[in-house]
C-alpha positions as a Markdown table, in Angstrom:
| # | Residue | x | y | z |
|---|---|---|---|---|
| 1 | Unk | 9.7 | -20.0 | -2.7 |
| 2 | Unk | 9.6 | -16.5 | -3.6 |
| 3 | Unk | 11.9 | -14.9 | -6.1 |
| 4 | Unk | 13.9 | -11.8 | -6.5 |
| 5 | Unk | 15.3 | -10.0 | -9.2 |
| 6 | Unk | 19.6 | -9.8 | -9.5 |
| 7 | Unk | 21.5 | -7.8 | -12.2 |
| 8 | Unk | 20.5 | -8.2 | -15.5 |
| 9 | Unk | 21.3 | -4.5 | -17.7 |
| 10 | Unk | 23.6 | -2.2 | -17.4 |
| 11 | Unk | 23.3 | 1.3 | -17.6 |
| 12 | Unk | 25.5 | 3.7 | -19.9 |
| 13 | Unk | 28.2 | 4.4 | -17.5 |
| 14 | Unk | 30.3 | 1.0 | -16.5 |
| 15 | Unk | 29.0 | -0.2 | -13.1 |
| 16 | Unk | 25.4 | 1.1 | -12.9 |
| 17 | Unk | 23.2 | -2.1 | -13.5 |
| 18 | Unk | 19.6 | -2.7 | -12.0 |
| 19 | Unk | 17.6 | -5.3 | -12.5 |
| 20 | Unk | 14.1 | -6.0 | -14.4 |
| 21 | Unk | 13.6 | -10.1 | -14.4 |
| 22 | Unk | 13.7 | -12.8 | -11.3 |
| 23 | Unk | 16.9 | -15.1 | -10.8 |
| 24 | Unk | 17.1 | -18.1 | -8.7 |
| 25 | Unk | 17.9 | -17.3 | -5.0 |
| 26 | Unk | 21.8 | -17.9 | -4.3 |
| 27 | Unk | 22.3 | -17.3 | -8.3 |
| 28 | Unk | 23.2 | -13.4 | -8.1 |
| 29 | Unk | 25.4 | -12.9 | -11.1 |
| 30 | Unk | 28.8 | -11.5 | -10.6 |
| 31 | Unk | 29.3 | -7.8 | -11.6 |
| 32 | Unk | 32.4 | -6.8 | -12.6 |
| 33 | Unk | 33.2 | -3.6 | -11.0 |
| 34 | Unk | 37.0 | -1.7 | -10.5 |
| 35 | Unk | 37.6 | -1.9 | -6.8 |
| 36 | Unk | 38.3 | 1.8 | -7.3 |
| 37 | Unk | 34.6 | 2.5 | -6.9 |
| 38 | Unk | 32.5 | 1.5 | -4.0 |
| 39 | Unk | 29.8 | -0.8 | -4.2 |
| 40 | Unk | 26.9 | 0.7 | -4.0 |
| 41 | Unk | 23.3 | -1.3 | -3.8 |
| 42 | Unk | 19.7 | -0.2 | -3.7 |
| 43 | Unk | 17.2 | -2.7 | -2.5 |
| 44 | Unk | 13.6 | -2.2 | -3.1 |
| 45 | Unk | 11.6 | -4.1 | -1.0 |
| 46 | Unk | 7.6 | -4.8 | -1.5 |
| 47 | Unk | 4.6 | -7.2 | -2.8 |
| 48 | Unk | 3.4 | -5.2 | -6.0 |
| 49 | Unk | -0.2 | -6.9 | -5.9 |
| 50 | Unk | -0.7 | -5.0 | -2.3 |
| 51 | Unk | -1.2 | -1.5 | -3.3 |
| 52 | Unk | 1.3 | 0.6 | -0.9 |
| 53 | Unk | 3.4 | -2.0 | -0.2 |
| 54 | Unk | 4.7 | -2.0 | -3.5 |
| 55 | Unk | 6.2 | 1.3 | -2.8 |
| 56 | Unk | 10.0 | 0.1 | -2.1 |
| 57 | Unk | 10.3 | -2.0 | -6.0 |
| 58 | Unk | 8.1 | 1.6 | -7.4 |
| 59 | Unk | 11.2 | 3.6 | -6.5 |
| 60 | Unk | 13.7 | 1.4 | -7.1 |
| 61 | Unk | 12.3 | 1.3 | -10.6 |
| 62 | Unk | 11.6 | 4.6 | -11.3 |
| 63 | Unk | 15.8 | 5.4 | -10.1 |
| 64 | Unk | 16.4 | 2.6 | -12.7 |
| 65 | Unk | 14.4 | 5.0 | -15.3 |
| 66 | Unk | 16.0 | 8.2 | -13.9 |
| 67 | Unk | 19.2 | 6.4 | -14.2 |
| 68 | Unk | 19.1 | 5.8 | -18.1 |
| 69 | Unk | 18.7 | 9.5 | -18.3 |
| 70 | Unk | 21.4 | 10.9 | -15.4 |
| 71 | Unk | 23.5 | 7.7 | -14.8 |
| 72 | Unk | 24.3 | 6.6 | -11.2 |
| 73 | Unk | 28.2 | 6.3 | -10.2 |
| 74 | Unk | 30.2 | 3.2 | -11.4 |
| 75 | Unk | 29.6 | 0.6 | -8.9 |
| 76 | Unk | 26.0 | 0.7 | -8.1 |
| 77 | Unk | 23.4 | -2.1 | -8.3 |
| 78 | Unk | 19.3 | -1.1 | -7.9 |
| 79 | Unk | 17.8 | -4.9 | -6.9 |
| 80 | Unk | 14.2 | -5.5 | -6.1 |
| 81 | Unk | 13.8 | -8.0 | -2.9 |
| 82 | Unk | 10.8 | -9.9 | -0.8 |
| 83 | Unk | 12.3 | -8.6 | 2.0 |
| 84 | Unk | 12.8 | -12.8 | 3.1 |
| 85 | Unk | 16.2 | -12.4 | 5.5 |
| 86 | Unk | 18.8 | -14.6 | 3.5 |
| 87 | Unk | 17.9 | -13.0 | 0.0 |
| 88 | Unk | 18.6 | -9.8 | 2.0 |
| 89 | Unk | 21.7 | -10.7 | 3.4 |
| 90 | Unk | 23.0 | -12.2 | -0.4 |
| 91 | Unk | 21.9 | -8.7 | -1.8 |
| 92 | Unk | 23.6 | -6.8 | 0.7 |
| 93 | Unk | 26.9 | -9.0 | 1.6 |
| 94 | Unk | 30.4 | -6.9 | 1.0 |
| 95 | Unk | 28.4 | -3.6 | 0.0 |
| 96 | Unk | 30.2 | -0.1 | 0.9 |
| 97 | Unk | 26.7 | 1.2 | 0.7 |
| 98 | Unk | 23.5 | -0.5 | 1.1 |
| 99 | Unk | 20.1 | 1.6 | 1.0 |
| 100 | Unk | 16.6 | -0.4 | 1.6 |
| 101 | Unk | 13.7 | 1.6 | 0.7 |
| 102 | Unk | 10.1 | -0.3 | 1.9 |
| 103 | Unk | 6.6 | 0.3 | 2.9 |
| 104 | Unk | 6.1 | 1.5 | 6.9 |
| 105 | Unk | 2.7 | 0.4 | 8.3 |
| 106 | Unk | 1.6 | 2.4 | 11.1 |
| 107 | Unk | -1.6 | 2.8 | 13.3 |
| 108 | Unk | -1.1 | 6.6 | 12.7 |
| 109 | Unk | 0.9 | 8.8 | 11.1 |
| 110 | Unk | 0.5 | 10.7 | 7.8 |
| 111 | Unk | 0.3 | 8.5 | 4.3 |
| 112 | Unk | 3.5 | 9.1 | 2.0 |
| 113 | Unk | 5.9 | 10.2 | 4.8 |
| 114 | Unk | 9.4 | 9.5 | 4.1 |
| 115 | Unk | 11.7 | 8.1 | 6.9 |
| 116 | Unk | 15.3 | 8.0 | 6.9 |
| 117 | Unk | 17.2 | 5.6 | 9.3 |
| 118 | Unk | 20.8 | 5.2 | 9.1 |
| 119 | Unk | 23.8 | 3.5 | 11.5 |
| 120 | Unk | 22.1 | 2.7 | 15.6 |
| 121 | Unk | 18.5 | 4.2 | 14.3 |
| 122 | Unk | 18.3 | 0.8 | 11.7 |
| 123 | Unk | 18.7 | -1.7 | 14.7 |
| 124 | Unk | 16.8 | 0.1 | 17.1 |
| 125 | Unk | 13.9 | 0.6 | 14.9 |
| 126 | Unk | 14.3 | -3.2 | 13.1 |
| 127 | Unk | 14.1 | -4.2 | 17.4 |
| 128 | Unk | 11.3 | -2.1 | 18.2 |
| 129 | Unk | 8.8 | -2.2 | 15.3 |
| 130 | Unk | 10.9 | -3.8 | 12.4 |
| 131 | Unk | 11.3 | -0.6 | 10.1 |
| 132 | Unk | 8.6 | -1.4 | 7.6 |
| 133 | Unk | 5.8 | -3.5 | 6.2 |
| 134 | Unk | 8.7 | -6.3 | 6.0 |
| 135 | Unk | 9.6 | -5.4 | 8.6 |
| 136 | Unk | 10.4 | -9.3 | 10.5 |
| 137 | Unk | 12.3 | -10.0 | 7.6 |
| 138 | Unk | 14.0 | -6.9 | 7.6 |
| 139 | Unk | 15.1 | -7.2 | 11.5 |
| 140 | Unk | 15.8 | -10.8 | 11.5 |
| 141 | Unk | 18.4 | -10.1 | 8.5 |
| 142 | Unk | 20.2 | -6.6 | 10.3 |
| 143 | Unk | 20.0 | -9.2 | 13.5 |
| 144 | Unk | 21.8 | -12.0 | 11.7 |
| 145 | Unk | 23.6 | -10.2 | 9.8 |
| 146 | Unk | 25.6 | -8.0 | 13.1 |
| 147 | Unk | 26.0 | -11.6 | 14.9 |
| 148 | Unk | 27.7 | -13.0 | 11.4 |
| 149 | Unk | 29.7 | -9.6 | 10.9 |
| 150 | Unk | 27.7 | -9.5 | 7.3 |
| 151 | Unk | 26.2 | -6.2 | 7.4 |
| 152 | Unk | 27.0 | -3.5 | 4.9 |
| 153 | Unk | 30.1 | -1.2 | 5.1 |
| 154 | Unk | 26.8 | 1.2 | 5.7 |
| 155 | Unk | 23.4 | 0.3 | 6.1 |
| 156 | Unk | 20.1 | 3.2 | 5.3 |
| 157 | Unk | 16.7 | 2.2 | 5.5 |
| 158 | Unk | 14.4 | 4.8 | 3.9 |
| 159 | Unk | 10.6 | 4.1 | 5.2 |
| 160 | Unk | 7.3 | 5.2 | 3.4 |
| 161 | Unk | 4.3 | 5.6 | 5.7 |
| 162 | Unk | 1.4 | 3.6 | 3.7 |
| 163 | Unk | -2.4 | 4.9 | 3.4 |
| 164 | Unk | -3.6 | 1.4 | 1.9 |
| 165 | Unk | -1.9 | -2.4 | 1.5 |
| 166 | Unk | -5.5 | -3.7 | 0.5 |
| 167 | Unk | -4.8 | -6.4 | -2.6 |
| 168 | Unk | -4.6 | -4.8 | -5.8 |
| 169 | Unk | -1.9 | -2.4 | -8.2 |
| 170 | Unk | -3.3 | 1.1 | -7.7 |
| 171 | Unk | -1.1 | 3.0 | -4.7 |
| 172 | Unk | -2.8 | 5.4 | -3.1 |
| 173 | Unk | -2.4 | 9.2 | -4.2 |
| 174 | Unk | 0.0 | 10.1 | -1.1 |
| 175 | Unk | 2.4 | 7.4 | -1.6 |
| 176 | Unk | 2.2 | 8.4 | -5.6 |
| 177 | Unk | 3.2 | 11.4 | -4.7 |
| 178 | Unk | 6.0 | 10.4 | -2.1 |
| 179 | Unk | 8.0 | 8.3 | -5.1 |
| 180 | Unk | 9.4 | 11.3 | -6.9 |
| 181 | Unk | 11.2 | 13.3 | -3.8 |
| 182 | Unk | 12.5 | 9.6 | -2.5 |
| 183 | Unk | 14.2 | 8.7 | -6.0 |
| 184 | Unk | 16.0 | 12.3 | -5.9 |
| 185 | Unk | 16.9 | 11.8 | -2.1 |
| 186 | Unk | 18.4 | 8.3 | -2.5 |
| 187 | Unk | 19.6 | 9.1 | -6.1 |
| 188 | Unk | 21.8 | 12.7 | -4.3 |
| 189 | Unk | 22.8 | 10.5 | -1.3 |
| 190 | Unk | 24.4 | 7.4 | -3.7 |
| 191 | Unk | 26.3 | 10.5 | -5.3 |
| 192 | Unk | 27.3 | 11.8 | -2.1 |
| 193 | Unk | 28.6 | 9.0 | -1.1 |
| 194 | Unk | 30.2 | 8.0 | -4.3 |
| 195 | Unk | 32.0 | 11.5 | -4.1 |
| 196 | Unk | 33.1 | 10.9 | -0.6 |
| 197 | Unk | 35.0 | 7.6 | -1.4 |
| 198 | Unk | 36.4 | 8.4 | -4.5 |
| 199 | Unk | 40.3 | 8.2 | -3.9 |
């Protein structure tokens, strides 16, 4: 069975926790979070012994790192996922805000470009071509979860177009080079939206 990583640290500001160790699946550990502030997750999605497709756990990470440095808003949670449906659905259950970032495999298209999909564009992409590398996984759970009313208050997929998911660590220079811009982009758009719900 795989494994995927649940809360384990918290950051400097009360709320922000990501996670660097695996946990049991169904054994997510309760975060205790002022219902004043949104909940806020960050799924990183992606096999790290597949080159590209590790590029979704890559940025989650590196916002974990940026985070120790410019803490996220109270309430947010940066998990790193298989991308198997019910582990989704666990991570993503009574969210405000969930944002999957993954690998996109592609017969063409240009390595390391980033792809946002939000609201209708998520389950019309997950239908058509499954969003990203994980992509069966990924549809099955936005599937399930709209027949079981258990998506997110709001749902963002953010795609990277891979150049290489060969075995092995190394990602290829374009989707390097892609990591930097996402982490800003999903780090401003949690603080958007943080900002927007603040009562």
């Amino acid at each position: 069975m795989g494994r995927v990583a649940l809360p384990l640290a918290r950051s400097g500001e009360p709320g922000a926790v990501w996670a660097r160790r695996p946990s049991r699946l169904g054994k997510a550990r309760s975060v205790d979070v002022p219902r004043q502030h949104p909940c806020i997750t960050v799924i990183g999605i992606g096999n790290d012994f597949r080159r590209d497709d590790a590029a979704g756990r890559v940025v989650v990470t590196a916002l974990a790192r940026r985070g120790e440095r410019r803490p996220l808003p109270p309430g947010t949670r940066l998990l790193v996922c298989d991308g198997e449906p019910a582990r989704l659905l666990s991570l993503w259950q009574n969210t405000d805000l969930t944002i999957v970032v993954d690998a996109a495999r592609a017969a063409s298209g240009r390595p390391g470009r980033i792809r946002r999909l939000d609201g209708d564009a998520v389950l019309r992409m997950a239908r058509r071509d499954g969003a990203g590398s994980h992509g069966l996984g990924l549809r099955a759970a936005v599937e399930l979860a709209g027949a079981l009313e258990l998506l997110p208050g709001c749902l963002v997929v953010y795609t990277v177009q891979t150049a290489d998911t060969a075995p092995g660590m190394r990602m290829s220079p374009e989707v390097r080079a892609a990591v930097r811009p996402l982490v800003r982009r999903v780090a401003d758009e949690i603080t958007r939206y943080a900002l927007s719900a603040a009562p």
